[in-house]
N, C-alpha and C positions, 0 to 999 in steps of 0.2 A: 716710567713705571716698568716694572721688573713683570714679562710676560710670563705669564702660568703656564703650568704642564698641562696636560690632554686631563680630561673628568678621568676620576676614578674607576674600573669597572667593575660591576658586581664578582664576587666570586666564582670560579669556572662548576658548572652545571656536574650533580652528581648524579652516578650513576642510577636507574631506574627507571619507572616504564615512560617514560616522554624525554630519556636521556637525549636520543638524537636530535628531536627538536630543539630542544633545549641546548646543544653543542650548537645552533647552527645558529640562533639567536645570539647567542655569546659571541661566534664567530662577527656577526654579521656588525655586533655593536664594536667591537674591537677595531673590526674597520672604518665604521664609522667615524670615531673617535681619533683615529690615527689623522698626524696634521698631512693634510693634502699639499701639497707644492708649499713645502717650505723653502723657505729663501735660504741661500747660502749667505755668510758673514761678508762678502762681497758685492753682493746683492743689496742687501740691507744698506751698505754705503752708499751707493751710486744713486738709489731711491730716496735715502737719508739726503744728499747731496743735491740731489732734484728737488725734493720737495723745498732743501733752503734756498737754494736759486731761485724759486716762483715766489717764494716768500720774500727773497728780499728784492725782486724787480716789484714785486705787489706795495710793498713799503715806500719804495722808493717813490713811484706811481704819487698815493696815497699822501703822502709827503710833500710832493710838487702842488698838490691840489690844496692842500693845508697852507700853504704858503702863500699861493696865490690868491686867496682866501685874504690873508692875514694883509697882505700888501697892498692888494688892489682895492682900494677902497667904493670903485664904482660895480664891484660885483657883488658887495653885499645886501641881496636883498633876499627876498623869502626863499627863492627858490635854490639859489646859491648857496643858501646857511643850508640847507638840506644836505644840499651835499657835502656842502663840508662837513657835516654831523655822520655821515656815512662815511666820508674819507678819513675822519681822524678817530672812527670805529676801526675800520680798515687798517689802518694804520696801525693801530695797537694789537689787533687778532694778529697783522704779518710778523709785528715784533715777537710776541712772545712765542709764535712758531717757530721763530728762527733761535729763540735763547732757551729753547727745551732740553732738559739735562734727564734724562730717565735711571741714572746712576743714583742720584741723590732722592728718594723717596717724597722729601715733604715740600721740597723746592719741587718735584715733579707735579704735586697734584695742585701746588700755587700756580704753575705755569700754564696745566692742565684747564684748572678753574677759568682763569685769565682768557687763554684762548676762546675755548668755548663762551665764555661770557662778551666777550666785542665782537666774537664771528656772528655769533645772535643776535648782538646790536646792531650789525652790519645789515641783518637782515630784512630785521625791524624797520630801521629806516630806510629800506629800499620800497617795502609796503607802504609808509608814510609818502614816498615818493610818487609813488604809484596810484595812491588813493588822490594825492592835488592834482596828478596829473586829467584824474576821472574825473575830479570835482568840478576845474576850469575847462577842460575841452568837452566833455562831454555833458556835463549841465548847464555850464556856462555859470557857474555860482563865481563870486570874487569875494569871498570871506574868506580864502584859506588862510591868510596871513596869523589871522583868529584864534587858530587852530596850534599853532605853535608851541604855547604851555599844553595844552593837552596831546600834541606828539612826543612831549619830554616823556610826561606821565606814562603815554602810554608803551614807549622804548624802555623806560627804565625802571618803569612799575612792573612789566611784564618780565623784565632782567631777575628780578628779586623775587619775584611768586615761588 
């Protein structure tokens, strides 16, 4: 997405009896308003450049777990599918990080969408993780298994709200 310019500022104050207040208020939004520590076009790469390197060691990561997932048939059990349901969230927010085009407007806000919608999934199922983990150690309950169809629901029903 194509960054905006600074807000518009009202028109500069005319003269009359609260003129100077009125000059200093103006002043004061003008700086306000003005971008603080903008980045140079070189800058913006090297950040650009970082953020895909995290992006695609996060993928790669994310990937390995999906896979071993998929392979290893004696890890598929409750607590395992969790993860994988986190990794191959994960997976999907690092990709579309790394395939961001902000040139192209309507590809930008598919990408945009994307992101933010498996980075929240990602997140989601860290709370579902988090809540079995409360359920069995610390109540000692063993239904979480149970609980399954309603973590879909409630990842993916809260993705769409």
């Amino acid at each position: 997405m194509q960054p905006t310019g600074p807000p518009e500022l009202p028109h500069p104050p005319k003269a009359g009896s609260n003129a100077k207040k009125e000059i200093l208020d103006f002043q004061a939004m003008a700086a306000a308003s003005a971008p603080s520590g903008s980045l140079s076009l070189k800058d913006r790469h090297i950040l650009s450049a970082v953020g895909a390197t995290a992006a695609a060691l996060s993928l790669t990561g994310s990937a390995f777990i999906v896979l071993c997932y998929i392979f290893f048939k004696e890890l598929r059990k409750f607590s395992f599918k969790l993860v994988f349901f986190l990794a191959l969230s994960d997976m999907f927010c690092s990709f579309f990080s790394i395939v961001g085009d902000p040139s192209n407007g309507l590809f930008c806000y598919a990408q945009d969408y994307s992101t933010h919608f498996f980075c929240i999934a990602s997140f989601l199922w860290t709370t579902t993780i988090a809540f079995t983990l409360h359920r069995t150690v610390v109540k000692h309950k063993t239904d979480v298994e149970d609980l399954g169809s309603i973590f879909h629901l409630y990842v993916w029903g809260m993705l769409f709200n």
